[in-house]
C-alpha positions as CSV (number, residue, x, y, z in Angstrom):
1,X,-98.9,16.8,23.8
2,X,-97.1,20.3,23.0
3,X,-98.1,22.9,25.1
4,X,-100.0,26.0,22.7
5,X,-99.5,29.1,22.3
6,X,-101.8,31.8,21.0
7,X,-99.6,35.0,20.0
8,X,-98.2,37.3,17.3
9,X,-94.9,37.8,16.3
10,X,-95.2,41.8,16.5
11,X,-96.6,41.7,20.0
12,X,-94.0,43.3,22.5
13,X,-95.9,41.0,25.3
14,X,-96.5,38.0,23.0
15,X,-92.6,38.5,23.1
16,X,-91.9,38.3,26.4
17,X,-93.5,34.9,26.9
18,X,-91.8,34.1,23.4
19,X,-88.2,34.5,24.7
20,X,-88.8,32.6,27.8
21,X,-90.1,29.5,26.0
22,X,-86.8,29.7,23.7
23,X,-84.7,30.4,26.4
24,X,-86.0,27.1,28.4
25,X,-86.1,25.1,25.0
26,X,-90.1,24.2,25.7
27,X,-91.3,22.3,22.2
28,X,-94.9,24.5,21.9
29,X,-97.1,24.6,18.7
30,X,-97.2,28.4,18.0
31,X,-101.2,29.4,16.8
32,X,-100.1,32.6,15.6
33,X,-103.0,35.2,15.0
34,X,-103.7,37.1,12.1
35,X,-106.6,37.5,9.0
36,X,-105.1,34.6,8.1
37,X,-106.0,32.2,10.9
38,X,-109.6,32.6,11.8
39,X,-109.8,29.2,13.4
40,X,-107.2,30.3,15.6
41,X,-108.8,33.2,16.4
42,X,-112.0,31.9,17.3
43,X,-110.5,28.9,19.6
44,X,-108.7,32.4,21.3
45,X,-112.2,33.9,21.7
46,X,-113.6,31.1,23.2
47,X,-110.6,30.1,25.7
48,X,-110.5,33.6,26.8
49,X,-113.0,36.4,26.7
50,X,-111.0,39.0,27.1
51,X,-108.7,38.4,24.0
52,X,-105.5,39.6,25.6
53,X,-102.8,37.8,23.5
54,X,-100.7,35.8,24.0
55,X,-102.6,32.7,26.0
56,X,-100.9,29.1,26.9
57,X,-103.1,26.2,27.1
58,X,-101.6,22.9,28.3
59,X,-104.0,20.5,28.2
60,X,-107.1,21.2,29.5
61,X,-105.5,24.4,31.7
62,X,-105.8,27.8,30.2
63,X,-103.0,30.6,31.3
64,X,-103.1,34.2,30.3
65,X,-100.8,36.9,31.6
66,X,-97.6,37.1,30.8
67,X,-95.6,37.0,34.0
68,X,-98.3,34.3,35.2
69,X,-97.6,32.7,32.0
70,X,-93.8,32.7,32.6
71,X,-93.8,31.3,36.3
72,X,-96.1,28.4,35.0
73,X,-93.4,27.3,32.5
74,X,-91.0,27.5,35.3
75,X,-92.8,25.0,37.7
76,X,-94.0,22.8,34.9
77,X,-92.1,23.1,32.1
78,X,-88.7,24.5,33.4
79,X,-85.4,25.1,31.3
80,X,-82.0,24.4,32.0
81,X,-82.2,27.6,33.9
82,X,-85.1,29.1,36.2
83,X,-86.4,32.4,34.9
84,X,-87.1,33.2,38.6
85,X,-84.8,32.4,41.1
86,X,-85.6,30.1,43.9
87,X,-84.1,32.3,46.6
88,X,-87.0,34.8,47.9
89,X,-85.3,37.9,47.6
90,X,-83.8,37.1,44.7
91,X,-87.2,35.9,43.0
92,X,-88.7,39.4,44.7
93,X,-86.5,41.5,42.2
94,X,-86.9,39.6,39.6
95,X,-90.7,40.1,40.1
96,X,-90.3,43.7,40.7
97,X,-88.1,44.1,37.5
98,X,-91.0,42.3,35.6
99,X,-93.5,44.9,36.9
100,X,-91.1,47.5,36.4
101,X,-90.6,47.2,32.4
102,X,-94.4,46.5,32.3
103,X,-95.8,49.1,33.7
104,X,-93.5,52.2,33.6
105,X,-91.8,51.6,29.9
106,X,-94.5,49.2,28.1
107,X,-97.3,51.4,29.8
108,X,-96.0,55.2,28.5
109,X,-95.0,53.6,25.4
110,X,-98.4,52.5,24.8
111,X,-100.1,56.0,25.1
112,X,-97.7,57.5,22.8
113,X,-98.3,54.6,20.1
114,X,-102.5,54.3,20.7
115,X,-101.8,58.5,19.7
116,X,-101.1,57.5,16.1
117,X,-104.4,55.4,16.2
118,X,-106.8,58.3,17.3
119,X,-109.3,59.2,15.2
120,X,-109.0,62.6,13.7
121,X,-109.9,65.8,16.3
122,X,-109.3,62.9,19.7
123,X,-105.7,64.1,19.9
124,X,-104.2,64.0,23.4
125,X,-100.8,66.4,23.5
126,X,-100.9,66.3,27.3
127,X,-101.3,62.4,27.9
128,X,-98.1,61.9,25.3
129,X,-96.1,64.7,26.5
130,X,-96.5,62.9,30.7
131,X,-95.9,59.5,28.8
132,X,-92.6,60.9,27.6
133,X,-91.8,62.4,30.7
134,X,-93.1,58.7,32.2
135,X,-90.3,57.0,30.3
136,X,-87.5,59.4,30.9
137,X,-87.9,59.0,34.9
138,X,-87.8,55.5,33.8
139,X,-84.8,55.6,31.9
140,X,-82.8,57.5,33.9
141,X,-83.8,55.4,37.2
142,X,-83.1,52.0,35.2
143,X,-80.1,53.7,34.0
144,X,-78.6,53.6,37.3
145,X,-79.8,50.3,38.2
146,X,-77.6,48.8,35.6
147,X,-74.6,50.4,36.5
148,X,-73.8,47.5,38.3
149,X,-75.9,44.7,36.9
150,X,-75.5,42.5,33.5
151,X,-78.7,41.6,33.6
152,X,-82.1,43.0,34.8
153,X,-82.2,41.7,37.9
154,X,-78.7,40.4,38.8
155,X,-75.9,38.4,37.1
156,X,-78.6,35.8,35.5
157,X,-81.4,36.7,32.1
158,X,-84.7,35.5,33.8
159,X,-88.4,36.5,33.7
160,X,-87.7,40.9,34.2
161,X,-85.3,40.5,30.7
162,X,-87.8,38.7,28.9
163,X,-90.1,42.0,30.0
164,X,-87.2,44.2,29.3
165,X,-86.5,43.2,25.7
166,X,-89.3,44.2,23.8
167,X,-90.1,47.1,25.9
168,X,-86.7,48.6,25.3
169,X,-87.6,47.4,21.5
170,X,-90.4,49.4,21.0
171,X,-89.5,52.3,23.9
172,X,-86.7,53.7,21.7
173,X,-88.8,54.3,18.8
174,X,-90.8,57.1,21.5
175,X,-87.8,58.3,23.2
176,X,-84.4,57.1,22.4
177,X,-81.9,56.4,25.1
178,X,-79.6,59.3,24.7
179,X,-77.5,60.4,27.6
180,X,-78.1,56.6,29.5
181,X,-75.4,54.7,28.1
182,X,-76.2,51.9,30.4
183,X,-79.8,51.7,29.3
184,X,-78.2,51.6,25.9
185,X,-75.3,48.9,26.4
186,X,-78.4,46.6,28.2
187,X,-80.4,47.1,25.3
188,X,-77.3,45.7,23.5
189,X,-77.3,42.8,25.5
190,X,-80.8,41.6,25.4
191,X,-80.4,42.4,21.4
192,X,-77.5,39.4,21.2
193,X,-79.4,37.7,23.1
194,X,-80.0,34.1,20.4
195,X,-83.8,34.3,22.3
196,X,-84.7,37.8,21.6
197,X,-82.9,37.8,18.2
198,X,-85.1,34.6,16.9
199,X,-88.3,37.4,18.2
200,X,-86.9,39.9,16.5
201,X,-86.7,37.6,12.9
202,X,-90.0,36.6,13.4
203,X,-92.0,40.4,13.7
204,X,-89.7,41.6,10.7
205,X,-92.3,40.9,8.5
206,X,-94.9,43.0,10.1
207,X,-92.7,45.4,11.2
208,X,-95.1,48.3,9.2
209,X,-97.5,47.5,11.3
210,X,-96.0,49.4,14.5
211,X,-97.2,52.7,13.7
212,X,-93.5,54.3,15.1
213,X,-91.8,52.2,12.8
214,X,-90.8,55.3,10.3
215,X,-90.2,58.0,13.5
């Protein structure tokens, strides 16, 4: 029985475990959620109260978070290629890599795109202008990092890329990456990436939905 999937294609985390289950070639039936798909949701409700997308459920075994999510396809369902390595320091950057797009792009990014969601008079200047500031630290620090890497966390695309890709994705759209040109030749890389292309295909349609999509 095919592994499932609960997601949506416009989800930069949804994404992440998106790319890793293309990468590896894992068949999976995607239960994508929408207005469309009430069932869907309400099986997503039930499997996990918090409603964090995405969620993997293999059998009777429920897995939500995405890096958590990620390292279970690797022991159970692995690829031709392990999204984190089996050496221990090797694995350790990886890891750190993961937590590094997660919490200081994704994170920042998020408080600048929740702003266009406020309601009217709940403005927050201040929080936007240090999640700015959040991402440029980050830029310019990853910036460096890749000066010397292909890849995220060394010369293989594992479990920090899958992070990577639709952070960078959606981080531009908040601050672009002018004056790090090897941010932007990485973010070239992840974008020819067949994986994170075939993500990219499948949030064009609700691509109006992300409310930087028009600056």
């Amino acid at each position: 029985m095919a592994i499932k999937i609960y997601a949506h294609p416009l989800s930069s985390y949804c994404q992440k475990v998106l790319i890793a289950l293309y990468e590896s070639g894992t068949p999976f039936d995607y239960r994508e959620l929408g207005p469309d798909t009430p069932d869907y949701a309400r099986e997503f409700a039930a499997l996990w109260p918090m409603q964090h997308m995405p969620l993997l459920v293999d059998g009777e075994r429920s897995v939500a978070e995405t890096s958590v999510i990620i390292e279970y396809l690797d022991r159970y369902h692995p690829g031709v290629a392990p999204m984190i390595p089996a050496d221990i320091e090797a694995a350790l950057e990886a890891r750190f890599m993961d937590r590094f797009f997660d919490n200081y792009v994704m994170t920042p990014l998020q408080t600048v795109v929740f702003e266009r969601r406020r309601p009217e008079g709940n403005a927050d200047p201040y929080g936007v202008g240090k999640a700015r500031e959040m991402l440029a630290r980050a830029y310019g620090w990853l910036d460096t990092v890749m000066a010397t890497r292909e890849w995220a966390a060394g010369d293989a695309f594992g479990l920090a890329d899958c992070a990577a890709a639709p952070s960078l994705l959606y981080a531009k759209h908040a601050l672009p990456f002018d004056g790090f040109p090897n941010v932007v030749g990485y973010h070239q890389r992840l974008e020819a990436r067949p994986s994170v292309a075939r993500t990219r295909e499948e949030g064009k349609p609700f691509w109006d939905w992300f409310p930087l999509a028009n600056g």
